[in-house]
N, C-alpha and C positions, 0 to 999 in steps of 0.2 A: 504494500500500500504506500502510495506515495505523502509525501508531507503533506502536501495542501487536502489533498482531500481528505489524512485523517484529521488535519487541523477544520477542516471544515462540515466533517460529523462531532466532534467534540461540538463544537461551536452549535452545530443544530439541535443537539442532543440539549445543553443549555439555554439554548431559546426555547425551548418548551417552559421551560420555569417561568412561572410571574414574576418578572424581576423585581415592578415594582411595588409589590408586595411585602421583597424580602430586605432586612435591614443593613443597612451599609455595609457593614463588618463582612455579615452573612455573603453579601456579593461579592466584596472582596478576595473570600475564602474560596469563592466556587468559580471564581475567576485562577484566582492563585493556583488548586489544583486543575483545572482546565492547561493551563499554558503550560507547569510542569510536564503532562504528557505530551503537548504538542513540542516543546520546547527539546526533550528530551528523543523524541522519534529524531527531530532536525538534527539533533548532533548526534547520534547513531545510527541512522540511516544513510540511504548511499543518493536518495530524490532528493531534490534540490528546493528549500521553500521560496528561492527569486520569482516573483514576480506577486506573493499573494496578496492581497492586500487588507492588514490588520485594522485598519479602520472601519471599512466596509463590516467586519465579522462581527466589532465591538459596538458597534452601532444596531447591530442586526439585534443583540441583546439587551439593549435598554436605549431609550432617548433620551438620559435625563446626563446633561455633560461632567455631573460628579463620576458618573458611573462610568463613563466611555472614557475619562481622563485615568482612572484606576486599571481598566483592562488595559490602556496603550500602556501607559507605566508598570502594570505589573509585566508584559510581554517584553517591554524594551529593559526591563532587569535583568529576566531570565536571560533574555539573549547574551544579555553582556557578561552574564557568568558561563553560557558555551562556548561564549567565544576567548575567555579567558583561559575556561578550561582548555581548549583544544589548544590556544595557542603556548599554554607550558607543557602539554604531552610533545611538541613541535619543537621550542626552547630545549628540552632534556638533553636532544640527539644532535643540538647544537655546538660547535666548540666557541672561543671566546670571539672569533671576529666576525663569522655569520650569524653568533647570536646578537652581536650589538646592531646589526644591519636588521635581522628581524625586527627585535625592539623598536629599533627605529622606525621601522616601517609601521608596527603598531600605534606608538604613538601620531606620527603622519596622517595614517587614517583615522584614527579619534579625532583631532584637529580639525581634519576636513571635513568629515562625518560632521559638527559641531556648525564647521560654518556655513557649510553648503542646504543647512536645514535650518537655521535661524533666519535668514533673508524672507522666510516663507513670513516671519512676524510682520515684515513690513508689507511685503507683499500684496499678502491676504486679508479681510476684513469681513463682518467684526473681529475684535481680537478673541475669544472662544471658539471660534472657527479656524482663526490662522493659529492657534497653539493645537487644535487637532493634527489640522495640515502638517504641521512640522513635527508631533510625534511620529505621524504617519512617516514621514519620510528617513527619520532616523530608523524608524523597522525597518523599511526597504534594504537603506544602505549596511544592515548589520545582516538582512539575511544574506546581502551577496557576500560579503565578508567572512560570513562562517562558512558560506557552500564553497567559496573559494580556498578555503583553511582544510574542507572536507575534501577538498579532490585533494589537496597535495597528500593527506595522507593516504586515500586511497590510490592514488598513484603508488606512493613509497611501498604499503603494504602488497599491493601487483607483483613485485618482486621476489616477494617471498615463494615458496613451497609449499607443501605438505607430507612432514617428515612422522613415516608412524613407526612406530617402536615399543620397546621397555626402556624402563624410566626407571633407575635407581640413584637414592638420594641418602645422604646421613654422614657423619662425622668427618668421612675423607673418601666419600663418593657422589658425584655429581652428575650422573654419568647415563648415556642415552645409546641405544642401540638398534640401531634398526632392523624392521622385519625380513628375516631370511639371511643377515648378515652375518658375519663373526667380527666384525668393527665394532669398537664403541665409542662416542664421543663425547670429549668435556662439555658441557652445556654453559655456553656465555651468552653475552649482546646486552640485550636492554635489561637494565639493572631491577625496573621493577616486574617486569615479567617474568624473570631467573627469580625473585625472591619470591611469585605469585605462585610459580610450580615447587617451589619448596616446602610453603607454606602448606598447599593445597595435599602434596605430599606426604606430608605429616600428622595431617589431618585424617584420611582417608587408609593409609599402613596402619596396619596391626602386629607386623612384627620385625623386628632390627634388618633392613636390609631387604625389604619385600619387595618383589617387583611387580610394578605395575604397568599397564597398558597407558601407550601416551600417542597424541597426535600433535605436534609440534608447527607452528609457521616461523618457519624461517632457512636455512640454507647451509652446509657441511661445508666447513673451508679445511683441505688436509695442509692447506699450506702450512698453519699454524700448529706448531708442536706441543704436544703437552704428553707428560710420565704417561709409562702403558696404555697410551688412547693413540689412535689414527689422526686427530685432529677436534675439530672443537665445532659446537654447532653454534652460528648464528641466531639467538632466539629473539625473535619478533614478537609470540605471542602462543598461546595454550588454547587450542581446543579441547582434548578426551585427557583424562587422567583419570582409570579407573582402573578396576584388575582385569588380568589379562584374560582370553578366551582365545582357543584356537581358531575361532572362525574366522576372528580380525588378524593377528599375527601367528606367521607360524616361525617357529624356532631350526637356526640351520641344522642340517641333519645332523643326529648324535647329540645337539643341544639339550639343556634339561632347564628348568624356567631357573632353577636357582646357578646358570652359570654366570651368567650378568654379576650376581651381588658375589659370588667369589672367587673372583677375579682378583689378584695384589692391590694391596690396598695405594691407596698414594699420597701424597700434602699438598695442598693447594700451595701452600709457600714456596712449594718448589720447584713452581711455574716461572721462568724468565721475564720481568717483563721489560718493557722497553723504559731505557733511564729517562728519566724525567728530568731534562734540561733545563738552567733558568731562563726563562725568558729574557731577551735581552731586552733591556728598557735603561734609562739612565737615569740617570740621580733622579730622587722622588723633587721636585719643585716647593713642597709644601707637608713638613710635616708635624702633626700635634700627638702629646699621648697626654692623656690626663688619666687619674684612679678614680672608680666611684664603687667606694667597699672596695671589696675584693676583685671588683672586675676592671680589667687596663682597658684603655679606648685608644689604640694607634689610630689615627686617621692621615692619610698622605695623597698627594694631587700627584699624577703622574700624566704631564700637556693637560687635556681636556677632561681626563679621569680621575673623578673624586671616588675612594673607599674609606672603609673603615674596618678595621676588625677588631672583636671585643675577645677578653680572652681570659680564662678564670683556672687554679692550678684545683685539681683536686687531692684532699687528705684519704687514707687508710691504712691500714695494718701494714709494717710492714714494707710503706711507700717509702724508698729513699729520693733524694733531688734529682738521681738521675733515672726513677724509674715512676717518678709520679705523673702521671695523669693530667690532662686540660683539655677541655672544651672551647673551640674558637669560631666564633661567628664572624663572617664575612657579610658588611652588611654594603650593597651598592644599594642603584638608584631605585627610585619607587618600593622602596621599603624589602628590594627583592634581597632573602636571608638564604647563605647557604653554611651549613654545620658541618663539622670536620671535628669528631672524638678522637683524641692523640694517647696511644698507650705504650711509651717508650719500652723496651727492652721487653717487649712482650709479643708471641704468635698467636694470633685468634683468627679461624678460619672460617667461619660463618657468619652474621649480623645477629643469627639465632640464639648464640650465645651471649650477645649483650644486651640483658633488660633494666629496662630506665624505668625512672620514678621520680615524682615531685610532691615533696611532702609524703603525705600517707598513701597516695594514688600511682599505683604503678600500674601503666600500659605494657611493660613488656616490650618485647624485640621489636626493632622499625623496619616495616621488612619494605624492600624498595634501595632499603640505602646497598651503599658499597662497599666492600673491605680493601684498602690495598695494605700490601706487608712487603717490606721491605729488611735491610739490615739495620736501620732505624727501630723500627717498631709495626704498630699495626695504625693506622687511619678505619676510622669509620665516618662517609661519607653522607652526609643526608641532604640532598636536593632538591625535594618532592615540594615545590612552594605553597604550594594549596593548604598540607599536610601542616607546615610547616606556620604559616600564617594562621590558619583557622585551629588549628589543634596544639603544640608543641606551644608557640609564643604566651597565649593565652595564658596556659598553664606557670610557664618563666613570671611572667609579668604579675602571676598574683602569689605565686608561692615564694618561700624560703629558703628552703633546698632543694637540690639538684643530686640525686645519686645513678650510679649504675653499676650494677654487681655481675660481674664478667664469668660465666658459669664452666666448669670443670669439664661439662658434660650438656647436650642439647635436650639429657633427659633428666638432667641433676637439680637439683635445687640449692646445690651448694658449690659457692664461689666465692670470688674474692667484692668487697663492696666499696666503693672513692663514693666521696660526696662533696660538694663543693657549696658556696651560700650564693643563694640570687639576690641577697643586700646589694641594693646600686644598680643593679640591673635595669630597669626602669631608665634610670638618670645617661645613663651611658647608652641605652639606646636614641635616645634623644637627641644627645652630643654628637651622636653620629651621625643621625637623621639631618639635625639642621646642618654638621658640614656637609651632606651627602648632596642635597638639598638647595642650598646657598652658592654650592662652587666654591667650598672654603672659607666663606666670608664669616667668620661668626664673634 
């Protein structure tokens, strides 16, 4: 079913209602869930909502211009939360110089978006009429905007395959095998669709090392070398993850389901990766560090690029200086935060094994993030901004401490626990914000 037309059985399904019967709130609500499904078919679907036109539909549901102002605005919300979402699934697979040319290009069209539908003010008359006009046309220019966000990923996903197999997951296997093969592959790519099949993995195994049936999007590169595998799969995304049946995969001859899981085991640490050079850049232009509590504020201007990163050391059992713990936010522009947990002189091979908590409330492993491990230590990467803004800050910003207890075992309950304080954390994201923010001016 295409978007417009189930946007516009939603919509006739709700004009049967007496609207004006029902009390503001009431409409509000049955508006708000209306566009939710229509809003949500648009950004997971592959039809295009260009050309529909939201005014005409909101209008179709009530004549009274409080109510027609609420459906344009509740619809031009939602939109602008698809389009943000789709635009940071897009940002993730970005490096730093396509992603500042994206952003750019988002902001660009916000701008335009902005100005090319306010002229409708002067335009058009009365003014209640020319502020419809102009909601109207900010949906227009937001539906091409998402369809046009929707085809680059569906382009990008076109690329992919469909790789079916066994799927073995757990302390120092990762590991994907295709049907009728004796190959098996490390499973990489996209950082939160590797953490989605682990998770889902874990969920659904009932015993150490069980193999399951897997349908996999994405592509076998043997280029790439990894311990006792052929190579390494490109992961794009998870369809089938369940137990196995002969009917779907069959095992190469003389295979037995449990040859997959005993196999030599391996380390993820013991994957080469490629050295991570400094970036060349020259002197910072402009640099501030101030304390608020316990947490440092560097902020530095490098040409046209203001950051910041805030950075807190954690205590525990045990911690010496050169093996304690810190948590550093990298804060750029429009508030965009990304996280990096530092754990010197330490191998940790899973994200599964580190569960965070603030104050009394523990959430548990972030699964999405990254691990890199070096002869340094171990990085645990968290990029996920949605995640990141709506769920993680929130939390920072009202609590007191900050711990996470790095576990022994992915079935254990017992590890080692750092805790750090969010005293000043508040004041130091500020600090940042307004250098971020100002161009240094503060």
């Amino acid at each position: 079913m295409g978007v417009t037309r189930s946007l516009s059985s939603v919509m006739s399904v709700l004009a049967k209602t007496t609207v004006n019967s029902m009390p503001a709130k009431a409409f509000t609500v049955v508006l708000t869930a209306a566009f939710t499904v229509v809003c949500a078919a648009a950004f997971s679907g592959t039809a295009s909502a260009q050309g529909y036109n939201v005014l005409q539909e909101c209008m179709k549901l009530s004549s009274a211009d409080v109510d027609i102002n609420n459906c344009l605005d509740n619809y031009l919300d939602l939109m602008d939360d698809n389009i943000e979402d789709i635009s940071e699934y897009i940002a993730r697979d970005l490096a730093d110089g396509p992603l500042d040319q994206f952003q750019l290009s988002q902001q660009a069209f916000i701008e335009y978006r902005k100005q090319n539908c306010l002229w409708y003010l002067e335009f058009s008359a009365p003014r209640a009429t020319a502020e419809k006009i102009a909601k109207n046309c900010l949906a227009k220019m937001s539906q091409e905007r998402l369809s046009e966000l929707q085809s680059l990923i569906a382009s990008d996903r076109g690329n992919a395959d469909t790789l079916r197999g066994f799927y073995v997951y757990g302390a120092s296997r990762n590991s994907f095998q295709p049907c009728g093969s004796t190959q098996r592959y490390w499973v990489e790519g996209d950082a939160e669709q590797v953490g989605q099949l682990q998770q889902d993995y874990l969920q659904q195994s009932t015993a150490s090392l069980q193999v399951l049936y897997a349908e996999l999007r994405g592509s076998i590169d043997t280029s790439v070398s990894y311990p006792e595998h052929s190579g390494v799969v490109q992961l794009v995304g998870v369809t089938v993850l369940k137990p196995p049946s002969d009917s779907e995969c069959r095992l190469p001859e003389g295979a037995t389901a449990n040859t997959l899981a005993s196999l030599p085991e391996i380390k993820p640490a013991a994957v080469p990766e490629p050295e991570e050079l400094p970036p060349e850049e020259d002197e910072p232009e402009q640099v501030l560090r101030a304390y608020f509590g316990e947490w440092l504020a560097e902020c530095q201007q490098n040409d046209t690029k203001f950051t910041c990163e805030l950075s807190v050391e954690f205590d525990g059992e045990n911690v010496t200086e050169d093996s304690r713990p810190n948590l550093v936010m990298s804060r750029r522009e429009e508030k965009r935060t990304i996280l990096s947990m530092k754990f010197p002189e330490r191998e940790i091979d899973t994200p599964a094994k580190i569960r965070w908590s603030v104050d009394k409330f523990t959430f548990g492993d972030i699964v999405g993030s990254d691990i890199r491990v070096d002869e340094v230590g171990t990085r645990q990467l968290v990029h996920e901004r949605k995640f990141i803004r709506d769920d993680l800050m929130p939390l920072f910003r009202d609590g007191t401490e900050v711990s996470v207890e790095v576990l022994n075992d992915v079935d254990d309950d017992i590890g080692d626990k750092y805790s750090a304080s969010l005293q000043g954390l508040t004041r130091a994201l500020q600090f940042a914000d307004d250098f971020v923010e100002s161009g240094g001016e503060l």
